[in-house]
C-alpha atoms as a printed R data frame, in Angstrom:
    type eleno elety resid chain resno       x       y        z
1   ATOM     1    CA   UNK     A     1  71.110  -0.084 -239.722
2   ATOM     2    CA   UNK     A     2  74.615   1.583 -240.218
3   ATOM     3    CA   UNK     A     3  73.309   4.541 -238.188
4   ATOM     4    CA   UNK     A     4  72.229   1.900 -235.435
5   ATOM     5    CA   UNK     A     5  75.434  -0.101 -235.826
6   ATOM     6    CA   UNK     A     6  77.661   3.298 -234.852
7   ATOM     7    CA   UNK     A     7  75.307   4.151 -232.025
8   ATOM     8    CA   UNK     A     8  75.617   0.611 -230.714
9   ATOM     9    CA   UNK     A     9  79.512   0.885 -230.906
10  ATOM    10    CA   UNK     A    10  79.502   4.434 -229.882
11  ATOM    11    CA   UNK     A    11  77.564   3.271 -226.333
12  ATOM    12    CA   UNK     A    12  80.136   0.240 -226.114
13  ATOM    13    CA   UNK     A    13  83.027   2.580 -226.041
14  ATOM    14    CA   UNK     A    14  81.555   4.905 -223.604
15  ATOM    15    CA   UNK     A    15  80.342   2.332 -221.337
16  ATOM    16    CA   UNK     A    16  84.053   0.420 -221.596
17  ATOM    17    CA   UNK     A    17  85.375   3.888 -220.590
18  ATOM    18    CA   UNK     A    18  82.793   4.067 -217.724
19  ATOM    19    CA   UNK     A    19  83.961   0.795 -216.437
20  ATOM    20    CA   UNK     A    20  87.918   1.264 -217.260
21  ATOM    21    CA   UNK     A    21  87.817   4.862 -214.865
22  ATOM    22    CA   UNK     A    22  85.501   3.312 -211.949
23  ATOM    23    CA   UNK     A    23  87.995   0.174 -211.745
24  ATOM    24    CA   UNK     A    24  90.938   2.667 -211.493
25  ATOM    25    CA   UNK     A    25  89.202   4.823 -209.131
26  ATOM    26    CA   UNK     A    26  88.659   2.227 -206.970
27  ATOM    27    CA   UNK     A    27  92.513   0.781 -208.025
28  ATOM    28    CA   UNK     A    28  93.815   4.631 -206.954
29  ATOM    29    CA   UNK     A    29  91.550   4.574 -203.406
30  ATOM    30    CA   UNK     A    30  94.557   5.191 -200.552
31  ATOM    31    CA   UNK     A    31  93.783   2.379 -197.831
32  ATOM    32    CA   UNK     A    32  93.407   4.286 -194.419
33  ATOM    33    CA   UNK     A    33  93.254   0.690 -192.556
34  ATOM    34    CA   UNK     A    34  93.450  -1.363 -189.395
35  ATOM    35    CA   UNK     A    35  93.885  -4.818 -188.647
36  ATOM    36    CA   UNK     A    36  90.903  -5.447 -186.098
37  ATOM    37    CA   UNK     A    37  91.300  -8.940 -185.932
38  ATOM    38    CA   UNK     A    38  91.004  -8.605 -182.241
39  ATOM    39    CA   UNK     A    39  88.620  -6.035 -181.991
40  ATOM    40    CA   UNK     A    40  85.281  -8.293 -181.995
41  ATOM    41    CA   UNK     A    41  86.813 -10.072 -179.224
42  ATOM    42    CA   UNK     A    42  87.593  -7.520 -176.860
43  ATOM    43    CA   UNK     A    43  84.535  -6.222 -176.978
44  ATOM    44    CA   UNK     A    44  82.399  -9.712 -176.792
45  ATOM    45    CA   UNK     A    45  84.678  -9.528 -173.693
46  ATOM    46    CA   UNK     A    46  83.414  -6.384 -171.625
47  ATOM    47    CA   UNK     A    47  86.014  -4.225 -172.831
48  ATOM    48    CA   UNK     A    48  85.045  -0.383 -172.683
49  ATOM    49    CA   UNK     A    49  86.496   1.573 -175.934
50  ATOM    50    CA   UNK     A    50  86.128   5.351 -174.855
51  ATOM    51    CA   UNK     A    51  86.436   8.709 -176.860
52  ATOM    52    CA   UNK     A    52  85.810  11.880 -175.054
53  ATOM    53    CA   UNK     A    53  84.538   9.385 -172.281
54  ATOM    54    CA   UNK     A    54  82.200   8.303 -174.048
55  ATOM    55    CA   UNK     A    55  82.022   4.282 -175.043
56  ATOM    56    CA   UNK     A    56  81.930   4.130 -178.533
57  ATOM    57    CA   UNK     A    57  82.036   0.802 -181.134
58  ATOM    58    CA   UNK     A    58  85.609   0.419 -182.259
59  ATOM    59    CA   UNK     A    59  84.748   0.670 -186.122
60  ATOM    60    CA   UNK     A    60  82.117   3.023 -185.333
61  ATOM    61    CA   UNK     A    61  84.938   5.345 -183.959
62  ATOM    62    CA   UNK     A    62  87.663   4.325 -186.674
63  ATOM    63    CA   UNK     A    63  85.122   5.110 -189.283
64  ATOM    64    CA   UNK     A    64  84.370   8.546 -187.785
65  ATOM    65    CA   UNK     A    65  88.154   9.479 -187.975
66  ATOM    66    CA   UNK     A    66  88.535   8.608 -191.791
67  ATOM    67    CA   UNK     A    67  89.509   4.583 -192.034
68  ATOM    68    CA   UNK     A    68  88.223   2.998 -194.862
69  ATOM    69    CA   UNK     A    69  89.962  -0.016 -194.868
70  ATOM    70    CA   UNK     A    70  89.770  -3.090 -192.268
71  ATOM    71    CA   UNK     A    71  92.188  -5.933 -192.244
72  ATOM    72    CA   UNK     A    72  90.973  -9.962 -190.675
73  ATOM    73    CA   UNK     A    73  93.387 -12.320 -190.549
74  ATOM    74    CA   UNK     A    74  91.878 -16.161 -190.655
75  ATOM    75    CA   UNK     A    75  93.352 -19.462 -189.105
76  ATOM    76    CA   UNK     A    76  92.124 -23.063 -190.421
77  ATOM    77    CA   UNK     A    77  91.204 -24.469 -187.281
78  ATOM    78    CA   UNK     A    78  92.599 -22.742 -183.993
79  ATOM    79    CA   UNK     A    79  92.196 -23.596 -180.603
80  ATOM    80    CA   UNK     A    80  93.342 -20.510 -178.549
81  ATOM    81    CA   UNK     A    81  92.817 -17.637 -180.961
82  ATOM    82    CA   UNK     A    82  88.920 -16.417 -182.154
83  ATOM    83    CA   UNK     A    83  90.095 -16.043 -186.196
84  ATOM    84    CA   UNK     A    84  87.942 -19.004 -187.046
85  ATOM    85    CA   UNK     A    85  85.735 -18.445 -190.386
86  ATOM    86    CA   UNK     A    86  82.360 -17.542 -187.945
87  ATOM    87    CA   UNK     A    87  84.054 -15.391 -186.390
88  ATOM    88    CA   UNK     A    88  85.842 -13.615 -189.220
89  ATOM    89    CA   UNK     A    89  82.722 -13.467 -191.271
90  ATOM    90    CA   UNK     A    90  81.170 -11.988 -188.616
91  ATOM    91    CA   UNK     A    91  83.696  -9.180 -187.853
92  ATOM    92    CA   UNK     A    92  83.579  -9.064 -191.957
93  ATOM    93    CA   UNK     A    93  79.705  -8.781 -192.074
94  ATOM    94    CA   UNK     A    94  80.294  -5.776 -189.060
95  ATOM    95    CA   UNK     A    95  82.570  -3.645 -190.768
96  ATOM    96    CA   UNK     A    96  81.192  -4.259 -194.585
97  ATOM    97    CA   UNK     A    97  77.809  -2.568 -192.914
98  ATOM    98    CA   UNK     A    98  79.640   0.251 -192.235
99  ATOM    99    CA   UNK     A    99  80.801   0.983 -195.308
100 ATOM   100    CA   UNK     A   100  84.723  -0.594 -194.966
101 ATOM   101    CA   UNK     A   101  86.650  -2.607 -197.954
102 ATOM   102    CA   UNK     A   102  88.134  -5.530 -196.392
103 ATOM   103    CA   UNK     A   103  91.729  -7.368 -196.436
104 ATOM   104    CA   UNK     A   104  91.462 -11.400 -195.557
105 ATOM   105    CA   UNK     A   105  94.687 -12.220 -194.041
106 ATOM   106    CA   UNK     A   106  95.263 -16.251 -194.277
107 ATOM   107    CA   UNK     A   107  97.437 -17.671 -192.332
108 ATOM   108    CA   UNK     A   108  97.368 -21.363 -193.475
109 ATOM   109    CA   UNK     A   109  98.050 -22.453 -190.241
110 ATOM   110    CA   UNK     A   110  95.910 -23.291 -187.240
111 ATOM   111    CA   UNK     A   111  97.720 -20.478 -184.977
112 ATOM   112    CA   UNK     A   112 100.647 -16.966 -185.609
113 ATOM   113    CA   UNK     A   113 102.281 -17.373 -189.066
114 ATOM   114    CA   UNK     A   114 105.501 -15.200 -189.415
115 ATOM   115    CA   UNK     A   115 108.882 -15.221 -190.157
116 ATOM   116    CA   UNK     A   116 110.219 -17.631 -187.291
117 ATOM   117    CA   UNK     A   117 107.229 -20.037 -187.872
118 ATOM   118    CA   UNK     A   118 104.984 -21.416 -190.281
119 ATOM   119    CA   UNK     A   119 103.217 -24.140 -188.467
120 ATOM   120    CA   UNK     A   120 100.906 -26.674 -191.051
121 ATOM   121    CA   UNK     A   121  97.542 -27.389 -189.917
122 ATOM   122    CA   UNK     A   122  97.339 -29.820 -188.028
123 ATOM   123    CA   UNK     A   123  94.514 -31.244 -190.611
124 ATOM   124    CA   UNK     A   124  96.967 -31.806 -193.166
125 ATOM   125    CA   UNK     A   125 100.032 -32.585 -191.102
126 ATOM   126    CA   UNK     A   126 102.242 -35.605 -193.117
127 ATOM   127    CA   UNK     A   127 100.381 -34.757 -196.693
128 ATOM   128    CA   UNK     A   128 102.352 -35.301 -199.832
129 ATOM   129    CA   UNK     A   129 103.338 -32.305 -201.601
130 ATOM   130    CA   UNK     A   130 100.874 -32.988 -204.424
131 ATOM   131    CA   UNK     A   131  98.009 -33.266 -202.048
132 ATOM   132    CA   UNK     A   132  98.794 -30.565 -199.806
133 ATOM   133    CA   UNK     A   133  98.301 -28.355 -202.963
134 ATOM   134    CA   UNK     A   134  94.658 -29.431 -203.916
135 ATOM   135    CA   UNK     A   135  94.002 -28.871 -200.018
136 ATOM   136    CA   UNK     A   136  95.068 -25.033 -200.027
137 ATOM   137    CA   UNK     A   137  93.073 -24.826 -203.069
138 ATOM   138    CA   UNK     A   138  90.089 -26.187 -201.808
139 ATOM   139    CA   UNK     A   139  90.149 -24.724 -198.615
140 ATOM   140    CA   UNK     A   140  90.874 -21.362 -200.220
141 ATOM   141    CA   UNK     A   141  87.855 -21.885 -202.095
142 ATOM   142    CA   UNK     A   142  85.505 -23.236 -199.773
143 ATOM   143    CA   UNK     A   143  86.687 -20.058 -197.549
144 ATOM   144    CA   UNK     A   144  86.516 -17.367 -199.897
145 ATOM   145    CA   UNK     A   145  82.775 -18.693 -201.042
146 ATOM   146    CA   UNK     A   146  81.477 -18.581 -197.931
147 ATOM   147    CA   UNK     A   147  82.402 -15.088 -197.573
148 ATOM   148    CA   UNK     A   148  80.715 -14.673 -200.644
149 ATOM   149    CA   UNK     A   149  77.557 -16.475 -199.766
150 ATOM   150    CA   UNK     A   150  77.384 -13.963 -196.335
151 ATOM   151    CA   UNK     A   151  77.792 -11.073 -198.891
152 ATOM   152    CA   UNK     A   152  81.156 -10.143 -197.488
153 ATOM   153    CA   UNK     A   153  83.067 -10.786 -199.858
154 ATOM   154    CA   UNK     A   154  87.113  -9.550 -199.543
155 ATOM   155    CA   UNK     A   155  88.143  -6.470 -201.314
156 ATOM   156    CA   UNK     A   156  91.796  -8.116 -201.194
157 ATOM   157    CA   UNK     A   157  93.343 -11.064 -200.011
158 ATOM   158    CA   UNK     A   158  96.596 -11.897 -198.627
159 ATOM   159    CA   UNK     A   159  98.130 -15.743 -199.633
160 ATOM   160    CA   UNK     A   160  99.864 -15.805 -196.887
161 ATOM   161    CA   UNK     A   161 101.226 -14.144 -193.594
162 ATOM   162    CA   UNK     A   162 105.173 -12.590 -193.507
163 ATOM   163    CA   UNK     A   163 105.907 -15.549 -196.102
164 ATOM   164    CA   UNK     A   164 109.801 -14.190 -196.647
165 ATOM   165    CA   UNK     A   165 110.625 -17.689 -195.202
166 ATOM   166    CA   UNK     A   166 108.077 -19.454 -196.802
167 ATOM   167    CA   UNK     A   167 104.702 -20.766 -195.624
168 ATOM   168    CA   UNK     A   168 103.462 -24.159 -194.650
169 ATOM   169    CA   UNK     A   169 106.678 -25.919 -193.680
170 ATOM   170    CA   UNK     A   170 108.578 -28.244 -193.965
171 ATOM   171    CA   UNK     A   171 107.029 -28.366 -197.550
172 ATOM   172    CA   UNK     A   172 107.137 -24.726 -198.368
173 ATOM   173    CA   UNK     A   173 109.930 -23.553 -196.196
174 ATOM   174    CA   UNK     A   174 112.506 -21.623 -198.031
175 ATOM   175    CA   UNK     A   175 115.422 -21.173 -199.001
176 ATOM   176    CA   UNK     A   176 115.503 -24.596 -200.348
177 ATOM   177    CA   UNK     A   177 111.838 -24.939 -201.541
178 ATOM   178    CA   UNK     A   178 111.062 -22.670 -203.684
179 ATOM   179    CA   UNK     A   179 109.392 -24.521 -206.370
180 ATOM   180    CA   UNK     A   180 106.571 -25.550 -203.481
181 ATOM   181    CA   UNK     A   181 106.100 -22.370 -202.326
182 ATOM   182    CA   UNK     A   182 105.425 -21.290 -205.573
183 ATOM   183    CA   UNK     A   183 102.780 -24.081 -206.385
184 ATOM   184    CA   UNK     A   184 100.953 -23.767 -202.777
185 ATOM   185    CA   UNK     A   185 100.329 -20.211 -203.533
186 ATOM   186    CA   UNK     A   186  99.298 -20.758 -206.926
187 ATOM   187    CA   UNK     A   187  96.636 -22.826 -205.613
188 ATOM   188    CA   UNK     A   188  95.851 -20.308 -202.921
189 ATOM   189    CA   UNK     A   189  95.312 -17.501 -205.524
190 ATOM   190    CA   UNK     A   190  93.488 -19.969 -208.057
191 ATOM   191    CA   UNK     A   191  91.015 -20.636 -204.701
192 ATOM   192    CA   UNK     A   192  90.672 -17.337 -204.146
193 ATOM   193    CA   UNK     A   193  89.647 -16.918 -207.562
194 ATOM   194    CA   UNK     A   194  87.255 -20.367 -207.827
195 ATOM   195    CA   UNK     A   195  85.572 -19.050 -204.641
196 ATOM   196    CA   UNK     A   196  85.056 -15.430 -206.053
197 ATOM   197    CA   UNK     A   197  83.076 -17.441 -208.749
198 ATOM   198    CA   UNK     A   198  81.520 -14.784 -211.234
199 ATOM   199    CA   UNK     A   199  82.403 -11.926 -208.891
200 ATOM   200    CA   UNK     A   200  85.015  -9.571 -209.359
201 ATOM   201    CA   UNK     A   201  87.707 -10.892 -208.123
202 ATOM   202    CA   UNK     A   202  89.511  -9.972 -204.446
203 ATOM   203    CA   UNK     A   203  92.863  -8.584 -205.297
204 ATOM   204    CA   UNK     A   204  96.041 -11.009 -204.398
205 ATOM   205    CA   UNK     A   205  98.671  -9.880 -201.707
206 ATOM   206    CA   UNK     A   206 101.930 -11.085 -201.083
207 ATOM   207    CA   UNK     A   207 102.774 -10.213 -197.794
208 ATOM   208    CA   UNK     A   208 106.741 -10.117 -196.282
209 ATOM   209    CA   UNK     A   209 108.359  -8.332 -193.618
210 ATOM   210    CA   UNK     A   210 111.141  -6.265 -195.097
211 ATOM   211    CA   UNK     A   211 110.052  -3.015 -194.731
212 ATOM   212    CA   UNK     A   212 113.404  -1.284 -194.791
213 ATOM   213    CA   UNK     A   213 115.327  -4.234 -195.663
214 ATOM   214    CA   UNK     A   214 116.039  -3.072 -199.653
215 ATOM   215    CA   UNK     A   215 118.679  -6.557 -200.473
216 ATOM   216    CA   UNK     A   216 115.911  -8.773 -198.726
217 ATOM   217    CA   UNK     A   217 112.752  -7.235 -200.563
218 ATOM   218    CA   UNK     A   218 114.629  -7.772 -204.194
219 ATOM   219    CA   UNK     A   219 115.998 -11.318 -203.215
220 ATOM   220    CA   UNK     A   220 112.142 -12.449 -202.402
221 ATOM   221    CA   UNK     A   221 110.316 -10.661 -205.092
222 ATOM   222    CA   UNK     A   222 113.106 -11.374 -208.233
223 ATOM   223    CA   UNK     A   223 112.555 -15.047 -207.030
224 ATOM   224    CA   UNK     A   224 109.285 -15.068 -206.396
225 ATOM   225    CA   UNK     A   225 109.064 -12.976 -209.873
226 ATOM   226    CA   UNK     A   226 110.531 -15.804 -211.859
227 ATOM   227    CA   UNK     A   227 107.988 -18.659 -210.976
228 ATOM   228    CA   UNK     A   228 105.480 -16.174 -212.398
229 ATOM   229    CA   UNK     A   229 103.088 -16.205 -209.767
230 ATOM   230    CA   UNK     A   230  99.653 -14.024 -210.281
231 ATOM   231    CA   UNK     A   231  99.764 -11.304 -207.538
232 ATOM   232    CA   UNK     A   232  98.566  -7.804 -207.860
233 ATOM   233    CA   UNK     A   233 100.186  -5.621 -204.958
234 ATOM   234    CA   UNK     A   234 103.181  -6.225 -202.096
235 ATOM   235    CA   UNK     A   235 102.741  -5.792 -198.788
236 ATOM   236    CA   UNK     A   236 105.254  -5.087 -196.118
237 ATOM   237    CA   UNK     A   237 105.692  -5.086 -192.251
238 ATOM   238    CA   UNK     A   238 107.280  -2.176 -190.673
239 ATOM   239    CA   UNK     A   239 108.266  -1.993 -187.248
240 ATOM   240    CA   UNK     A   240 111.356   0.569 -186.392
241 ATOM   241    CA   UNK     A   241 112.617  -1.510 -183.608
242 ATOM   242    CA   UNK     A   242 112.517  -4.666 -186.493
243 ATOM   243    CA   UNK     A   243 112.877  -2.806 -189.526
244 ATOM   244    CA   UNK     A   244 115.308  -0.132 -189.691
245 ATOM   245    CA   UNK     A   245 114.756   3.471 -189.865
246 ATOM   246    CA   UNK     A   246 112.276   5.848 -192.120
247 ATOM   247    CA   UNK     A   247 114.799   6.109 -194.432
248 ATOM   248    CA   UNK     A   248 115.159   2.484 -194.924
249 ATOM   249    CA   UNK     A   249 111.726   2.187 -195.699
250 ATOM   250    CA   UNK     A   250 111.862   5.189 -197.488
251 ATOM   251    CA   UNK     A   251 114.463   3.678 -199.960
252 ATOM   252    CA   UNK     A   252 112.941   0.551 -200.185
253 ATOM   253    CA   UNK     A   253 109.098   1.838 -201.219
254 ATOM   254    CA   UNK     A   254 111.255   4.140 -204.145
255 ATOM   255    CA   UNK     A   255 112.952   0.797 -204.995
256 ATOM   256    CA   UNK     A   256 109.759  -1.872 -205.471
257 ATOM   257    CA   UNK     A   257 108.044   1.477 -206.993
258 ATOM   258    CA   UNK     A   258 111.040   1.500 -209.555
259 ATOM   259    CA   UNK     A   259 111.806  -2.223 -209.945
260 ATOM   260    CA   UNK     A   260 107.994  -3.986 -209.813
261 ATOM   261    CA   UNK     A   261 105.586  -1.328 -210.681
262 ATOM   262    CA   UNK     A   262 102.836  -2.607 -208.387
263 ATOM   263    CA   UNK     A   263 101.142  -0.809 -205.806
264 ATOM   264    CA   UNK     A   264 102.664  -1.228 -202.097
265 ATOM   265    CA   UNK     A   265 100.847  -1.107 -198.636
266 ATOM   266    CA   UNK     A   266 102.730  -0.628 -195.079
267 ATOM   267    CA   UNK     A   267  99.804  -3.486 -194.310
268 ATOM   268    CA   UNK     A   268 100.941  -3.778 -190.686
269 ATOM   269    CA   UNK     A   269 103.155  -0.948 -188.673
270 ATOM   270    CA   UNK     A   270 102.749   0.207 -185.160
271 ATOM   271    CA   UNK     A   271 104.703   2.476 -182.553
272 ATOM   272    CA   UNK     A   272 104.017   1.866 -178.313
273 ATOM   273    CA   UNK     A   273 102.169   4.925 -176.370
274 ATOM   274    CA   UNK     A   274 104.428   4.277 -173.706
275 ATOM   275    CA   UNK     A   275 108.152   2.528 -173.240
276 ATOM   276    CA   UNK     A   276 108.053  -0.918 -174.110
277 ATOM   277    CA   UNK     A   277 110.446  -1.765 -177.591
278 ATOM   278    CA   UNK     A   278 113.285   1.185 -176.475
279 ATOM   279    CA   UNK     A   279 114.081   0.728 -172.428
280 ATOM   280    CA   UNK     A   280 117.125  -1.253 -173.113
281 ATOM   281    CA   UNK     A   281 117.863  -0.335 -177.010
282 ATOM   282    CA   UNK     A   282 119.468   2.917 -178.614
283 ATOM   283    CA   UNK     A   283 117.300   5.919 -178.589
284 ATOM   284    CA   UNK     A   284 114.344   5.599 -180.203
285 ATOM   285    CA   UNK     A   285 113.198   7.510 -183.440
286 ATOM   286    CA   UNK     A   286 110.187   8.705 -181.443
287 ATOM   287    CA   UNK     A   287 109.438   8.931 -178.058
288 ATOM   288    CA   UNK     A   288 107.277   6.106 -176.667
289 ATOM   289    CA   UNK     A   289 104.170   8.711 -175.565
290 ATOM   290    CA   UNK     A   290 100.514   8.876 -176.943
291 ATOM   291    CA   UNK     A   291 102.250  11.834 -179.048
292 ATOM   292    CA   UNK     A   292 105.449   9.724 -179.923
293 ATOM   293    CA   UNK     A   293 103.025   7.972 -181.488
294 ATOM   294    CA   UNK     A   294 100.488   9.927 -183.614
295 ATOM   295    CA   UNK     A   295 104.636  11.558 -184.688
296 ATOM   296    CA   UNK     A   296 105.687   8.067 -185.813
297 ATOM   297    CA   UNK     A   297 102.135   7.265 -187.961
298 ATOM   298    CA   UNK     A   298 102.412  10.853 -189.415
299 ATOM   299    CA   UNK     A   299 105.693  10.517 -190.542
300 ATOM   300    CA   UNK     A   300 105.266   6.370 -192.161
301 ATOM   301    CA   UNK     A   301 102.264   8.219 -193.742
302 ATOM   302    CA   UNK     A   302 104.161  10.907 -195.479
303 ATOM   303    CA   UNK     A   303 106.553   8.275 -196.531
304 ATOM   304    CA   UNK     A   304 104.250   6.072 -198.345
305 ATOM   305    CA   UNK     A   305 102.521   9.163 -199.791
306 ATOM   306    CA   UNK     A   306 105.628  10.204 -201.372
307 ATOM   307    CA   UNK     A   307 106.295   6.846 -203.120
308 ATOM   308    CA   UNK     A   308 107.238   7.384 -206.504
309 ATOM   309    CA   UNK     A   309 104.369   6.826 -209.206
310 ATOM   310    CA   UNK     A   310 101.766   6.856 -207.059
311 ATOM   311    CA   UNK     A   311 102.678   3.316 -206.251
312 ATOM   312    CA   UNK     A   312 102.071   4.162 -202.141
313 ATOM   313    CA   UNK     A   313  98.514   2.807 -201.883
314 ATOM   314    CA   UNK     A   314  98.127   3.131 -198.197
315 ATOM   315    CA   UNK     A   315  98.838   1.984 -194.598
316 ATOM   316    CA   UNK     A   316  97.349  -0.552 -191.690
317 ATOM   317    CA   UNK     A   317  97.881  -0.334 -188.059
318 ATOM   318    CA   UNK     A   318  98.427  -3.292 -186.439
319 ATOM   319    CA   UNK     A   319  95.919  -4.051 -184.085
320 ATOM   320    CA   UNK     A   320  93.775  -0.776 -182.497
321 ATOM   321    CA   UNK     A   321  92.063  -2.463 -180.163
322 ATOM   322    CA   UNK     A   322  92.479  -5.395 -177.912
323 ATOM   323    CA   UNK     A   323  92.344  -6.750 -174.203
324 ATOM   324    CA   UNK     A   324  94.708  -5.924 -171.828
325 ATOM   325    CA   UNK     A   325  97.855  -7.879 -172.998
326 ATOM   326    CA   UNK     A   326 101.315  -7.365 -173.753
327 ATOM   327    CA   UNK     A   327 100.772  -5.389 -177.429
328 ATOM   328    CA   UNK     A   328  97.982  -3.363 -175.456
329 ATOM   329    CA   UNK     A   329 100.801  -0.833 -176.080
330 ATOM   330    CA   UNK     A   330 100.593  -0.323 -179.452
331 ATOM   331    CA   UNK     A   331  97.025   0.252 -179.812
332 ATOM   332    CA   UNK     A   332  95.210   3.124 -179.599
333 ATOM   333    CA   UNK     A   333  93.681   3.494 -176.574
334 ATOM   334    CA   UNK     A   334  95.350   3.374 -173.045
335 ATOM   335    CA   UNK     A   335  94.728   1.430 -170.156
336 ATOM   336    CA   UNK     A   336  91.370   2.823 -169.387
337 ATOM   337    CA   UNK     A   337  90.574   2.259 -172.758
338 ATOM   338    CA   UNK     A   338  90.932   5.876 -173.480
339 ATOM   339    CA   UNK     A   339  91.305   6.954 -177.133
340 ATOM   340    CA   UNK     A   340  94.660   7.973 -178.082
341 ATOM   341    CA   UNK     A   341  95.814  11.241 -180.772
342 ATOM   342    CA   UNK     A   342  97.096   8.604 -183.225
343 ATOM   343    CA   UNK     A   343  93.555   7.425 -184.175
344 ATOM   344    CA   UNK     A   344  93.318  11.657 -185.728
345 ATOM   345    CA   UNK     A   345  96.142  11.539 -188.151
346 ATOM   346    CA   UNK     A   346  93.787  10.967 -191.178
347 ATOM   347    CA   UNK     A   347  91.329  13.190 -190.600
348 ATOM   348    CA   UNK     A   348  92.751  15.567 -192.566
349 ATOM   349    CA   UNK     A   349  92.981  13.555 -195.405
350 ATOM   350    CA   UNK     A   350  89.784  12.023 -195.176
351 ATOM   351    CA   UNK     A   351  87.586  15.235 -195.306
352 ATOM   352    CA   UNK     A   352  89.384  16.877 -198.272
């Protein structure tokens, strides 16, 4: 029995080990990502994607040039945007069957969420404080478990779009609300984790857009810190002509590295194939060209990479693919829907 009782504790250990250095594995994965949340609908459109002239799936083509990572942003109920739940479950279901880990991107609101807006659904427009809680709860829930019941569910999960001012105003604008902000995405992470059910859990994102902005990054996250909210990683925008310079975000990626000893994603950047951001500003950093812009992705890469601890986990481009429109200039295919040399900076990587 003794001699039964070791063995039994003996194949514990090992298979605690087992599941310890899998979870870190998968912890230590760098995220070579794209937010497609566009993609689907470009394509249901008629639009040609084209590499070597040949038409080619979008994730098909992103896969073949070392992504691993896709990011879908959500909206609760919008009107002139496709990121209902169908359709993000369906874009989910798409890239899950080709082997991608996904990022869910809510937006609580029923159109853009960012820094200069963060519009309430109209669904729970004039709701009490109290009550506007229990709905981002249940929503969260009912959302995340029906990507679970489709099988799709998210690798990771953002509460939250660019929330440095807050989300869901008035109620959770900030500076002066801080103690809502902090309850709405407590019950945003605690819906995330209700709809997981007995799955492993989607890690939790808090997303801002200080991506060289050092002062702003600490003011948000020593705040944020202090209501002891349950988030795993930070994510950051970073767009030169927004953002600052390579060395700003270069300082600031040492400093969260340093100060919050979480992992960090560059979870949305992009740089124009031709002049757009730079005609009437100072000179840019890179020149706005299809090689301008496989420069600028090669050179935020190295700069996450080199993130202190190993803390860099990865980077997304901000939208690849999309109908003709005004940001059709920082994907990565021209006007003919021509691949672009950006799409091949990770190759490298990938095949090591």
């Amino acid at each position: 029995m003794r001699e039964e009782r070791l063995r039994d504790r003996i194949l514990f250990f090992i298979l605690t080990f087992l599941i310890g250095a899998i979870g870190r594995s998968h912890g230590q994965e760098y995220a070579i990502g794209a937010d497609v949340s566009f993609a689907r609908q470009a394509e249901q459109q008629g639009i040609v994607f084209k590499e070597n002239g040949v038409p080619t799936p979008v994730l098909e083509m992103l896969k073949a040039h070392g992504y691993n990572w896709v990011r879908l942003r959500i909206f609760h109920t919008p009107t002139d945007l496709p990121n209902d739940l169908d359709y993000t479950i369906a874009s989910a279901k798409a890239a899950k069957k080709l082997g991608f880990r996904v990022l869910l991107d809510i937006h609580y609101s029923d159109t853009w969420a960012d820094p200069a807006k963060q519009f309430t659904p109209k669904a729970w427009a004039g709701l009490k404080h109290d009550q506007l809680v229990k709905e981002v709860f249940a929503y969260t829930r009912d959302m995340i478990a029906a990507f679970r019941s489709a099988d799709v569910l998210p690798d990771m999960v953002q509460a939250g779009n660019e929330i440095i001012s807050g989300m869901l105003w008035p109620d959770g604008r900030l500076p002066d609300n801080w103690d809502n902000l902090a309850a709405l995405l407590n019950a945003g992470i605690a819906g995330v984790a209700a709809g997981a059910g007995d799955r492993s859990h989607p890690r939790i994102m808090i997303h801002i857009d200080r991506g060289g902005d050092k002062n702003g990054t600490k003011y948000f996250f020593d705040k944020l810190n202090s209501y002891h909210v349950p988030y795993d990683v930070i994510g950051q925008s970073y767009y030169p002509w927004w953002h600052g310079s390579l060395k700003d975000l270069r300082d600031n990626l040492r400093f969260m590295a340093k100060q919050y000893k979480k992992d960090v994603f560059v979870v949305e950047t992009a740089y124009n194939w031709k002049p757009t951001e730079y005609i009437k500003k100072k000179k840019a950093p890179f020149p706005e060209s299809p090689e301008g812009q496989k420069k600028f992705l090669e050179e935020v890469n190295r700069v996450v990479q080199e993130t202190p601890g190993g803390f860099g986990k990865g980077i997304f481009w901000w939208e690849p693919a999309v109908s003709p429109s005004p940001i059709r200039s920082r994907s990565f295919f021209d006007d003919n829907g021509n691949v672009l040399p950006a799409i091949a900076v990770f190759e490298q990587f990938a095949r090591k």
